[in-house]
N, C-alpha and C positions, 0 to 999 in steps of 0.2 A: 561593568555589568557581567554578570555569570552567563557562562554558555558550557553546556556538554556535549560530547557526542558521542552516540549510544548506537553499539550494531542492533538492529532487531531480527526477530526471528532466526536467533543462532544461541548457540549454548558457547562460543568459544568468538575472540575478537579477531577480523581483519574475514570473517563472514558474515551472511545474513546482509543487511539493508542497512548501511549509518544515515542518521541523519541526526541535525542539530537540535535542541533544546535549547530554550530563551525563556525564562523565566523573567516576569514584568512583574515594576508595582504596577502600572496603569500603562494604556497602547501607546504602542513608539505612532509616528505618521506611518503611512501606506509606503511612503515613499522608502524611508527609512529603511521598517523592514522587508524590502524588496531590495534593498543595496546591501543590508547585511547576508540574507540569502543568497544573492550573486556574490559576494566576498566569500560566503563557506564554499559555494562550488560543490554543494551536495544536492542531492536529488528534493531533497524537503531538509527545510528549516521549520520547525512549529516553535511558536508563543505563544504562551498563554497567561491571565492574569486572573485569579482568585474574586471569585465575587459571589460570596456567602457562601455555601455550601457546595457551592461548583466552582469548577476553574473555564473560563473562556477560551476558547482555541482555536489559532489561524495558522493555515499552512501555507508555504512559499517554497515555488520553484526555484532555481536563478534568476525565471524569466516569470511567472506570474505567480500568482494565488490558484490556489486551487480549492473544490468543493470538500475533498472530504481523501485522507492520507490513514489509511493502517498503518504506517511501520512508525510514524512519527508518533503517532497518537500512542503506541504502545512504547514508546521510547520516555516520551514525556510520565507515563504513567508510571515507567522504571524512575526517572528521575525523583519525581514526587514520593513513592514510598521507601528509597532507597537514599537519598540526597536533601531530602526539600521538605522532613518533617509531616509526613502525609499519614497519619496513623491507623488509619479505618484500614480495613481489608477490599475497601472496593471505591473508586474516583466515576466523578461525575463531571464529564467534558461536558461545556456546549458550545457546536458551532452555529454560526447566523446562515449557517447553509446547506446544515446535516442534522438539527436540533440535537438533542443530546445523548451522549455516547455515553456508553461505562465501560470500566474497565477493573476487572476484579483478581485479586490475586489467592492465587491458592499454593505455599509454598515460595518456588522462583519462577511457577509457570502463570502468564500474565493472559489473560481472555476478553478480548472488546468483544461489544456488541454492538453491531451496526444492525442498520434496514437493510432488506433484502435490492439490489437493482430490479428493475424489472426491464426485461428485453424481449424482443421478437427478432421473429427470422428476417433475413434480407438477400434479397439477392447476392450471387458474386461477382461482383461487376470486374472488369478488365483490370479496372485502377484497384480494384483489392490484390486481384490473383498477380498481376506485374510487379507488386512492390513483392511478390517472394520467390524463392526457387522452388518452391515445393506448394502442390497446388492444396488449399484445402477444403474440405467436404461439404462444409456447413460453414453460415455467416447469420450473427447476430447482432443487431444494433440495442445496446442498454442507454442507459440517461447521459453518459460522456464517452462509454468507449464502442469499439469493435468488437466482439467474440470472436473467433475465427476455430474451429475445431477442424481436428486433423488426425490424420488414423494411428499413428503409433507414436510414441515416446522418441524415439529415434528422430523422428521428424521436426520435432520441437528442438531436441539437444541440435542437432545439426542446421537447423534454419539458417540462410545468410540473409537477412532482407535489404533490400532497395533502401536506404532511411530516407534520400533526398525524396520517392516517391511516396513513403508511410507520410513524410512530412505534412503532405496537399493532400490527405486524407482528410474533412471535417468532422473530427473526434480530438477526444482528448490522447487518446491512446489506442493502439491495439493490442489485445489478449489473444495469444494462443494459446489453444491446450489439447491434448489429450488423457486416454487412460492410461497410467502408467506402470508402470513393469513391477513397480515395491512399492506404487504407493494407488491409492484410488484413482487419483488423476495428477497431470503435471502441468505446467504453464510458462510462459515467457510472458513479458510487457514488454511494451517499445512503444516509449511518445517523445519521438521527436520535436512533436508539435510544442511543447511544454518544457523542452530543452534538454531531456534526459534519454539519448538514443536508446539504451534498455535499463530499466529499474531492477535492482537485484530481487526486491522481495515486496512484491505489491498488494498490502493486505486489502484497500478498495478492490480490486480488481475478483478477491474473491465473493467476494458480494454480488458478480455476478456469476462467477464458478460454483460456488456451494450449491445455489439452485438446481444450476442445469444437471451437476453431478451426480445432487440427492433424486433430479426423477429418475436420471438415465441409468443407477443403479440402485434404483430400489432401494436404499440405505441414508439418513440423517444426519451418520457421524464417518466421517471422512478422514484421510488424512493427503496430503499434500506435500508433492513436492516444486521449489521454482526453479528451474533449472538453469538460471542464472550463472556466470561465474565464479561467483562468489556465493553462490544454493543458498534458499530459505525452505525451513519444516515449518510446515503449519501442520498445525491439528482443528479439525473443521468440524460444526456441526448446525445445521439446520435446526431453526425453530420458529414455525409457521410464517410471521412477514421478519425473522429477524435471523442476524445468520451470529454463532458464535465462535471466533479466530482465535484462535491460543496460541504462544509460541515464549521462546526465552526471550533474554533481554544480557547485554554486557557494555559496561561504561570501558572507552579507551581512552578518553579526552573529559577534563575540569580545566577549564581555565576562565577570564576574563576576558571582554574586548572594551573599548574605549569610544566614547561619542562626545 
């Protein structure tokens, strides 16, 4: 059976976000593909399978399923118009836990469109502010993760956090961010919880950044940086409950696995 692996959100390969590509006639068991994702030992594995005009798509940690993956979703979208005979200029995902996504291409630059999170403030209780070394200003709880904003870009590049502590956090993840020095705003991910101590380039997580971004500066259209070790560029824009991620897309890996 075919498998790729595709960097997201990078122009150039060995940055941005890899994750795997599984292309199905019809769904492996849960089980399955939950042991082939722990086999790749990448942050997300997505499959998907063709059914009429749309392709199906599930995403897998090592360790579980998750609701809803940008960098995989725009990975598979590379795979499909570049690999997998996909001829329109624009894919129509759906997941059974995010209804359906698109993903449109213009050129080599690739743009989903997810729903916006929606989140409120929360206190900063002890167990947020101990899992870091640097304290931050503001705390938001969306549908699976933390926000946590923090006053300079430095603060983000430099963070060391606690992971055993982020771990007993009940979230799927925590999102740092601030405004950034070249780019609108910047960000970190860290879910432990899910098996990935930091994600290099987390397009869900902007789904709840683009929001906060677009009121706190008065502006729509965005751009991003993740300041990951391996950096993703997004380009970002707000539109009313729906948020639009743009970024590249580079194939390093075609091969097969066997079952």
């Amino acid at each position: 059976m075919k498998i790729y692996q595709i960097d997201a959100f990078t122009k150039s390969v060995f940055s941005g976000n890899p994750a795997a590509v599984c292309p199905l006639e019809e769904w492996l068991s849960d089980k399955i593909m939950q042991k082939i994702a722990a086999e790749n030992n990448l942050a997300e594995t997505a499959f998907y399978v063709k059914n009429g005009d749309k392709y199906d798509i599930r995403w897998f940690t090592p360790q579980t399923e998750v609701d809803l993956c940008g960098h995989a979703t725009l990975a598979a979208a590379f795979v499909l118009f570049n690999y997998e005979n996909h001829n329109d200029s624009i894919i129509t995902f759906h997941s059974p836990r995010s209804g359906d996504l698109t993903v449109t291409k213009e050129g080599d630059l690739l743009s989903l469109n997810f729903p916006v999170d929606e989140f409120e403030p929360i206190p900063l209780t002890n167990e947020i502010c101990d899992a870091f070394d640097s304290k931050p200003q503001l705390a938001y709880k969306g549908k699976t993760d933390y926000m946590l904003v923090f006053n300079t870009e430095e603060e983000i590049l430099n963070l060391n956090p606690n992971f055993i502590k982020l771990s007993k956090l009940p979230v799927r993840g925590i999102i740092v961010t601030a405004k950034g020095n070249n780019s609108d705003f910047v960000s970190r991910f860290f879910a432990p919880q899910s098996g990935i101590n930091e994600d290099p380039v987390t397009g869900s997580a902007h789904t709840t950044l683009i929001p906060y971004w677009a009121k706190k500066l008065n502006k729509t259209t965005l751009s991003a940086i993740q300041l990951s070790e391996r950096k993703g560029y997004l380009d970002c824009e707000l539109l009313e409950n729906r948020v639009r991620i743009s970024g590249y897309a580079m194939c390093y890996l075609i091969g097969e696995y066997f079952l």
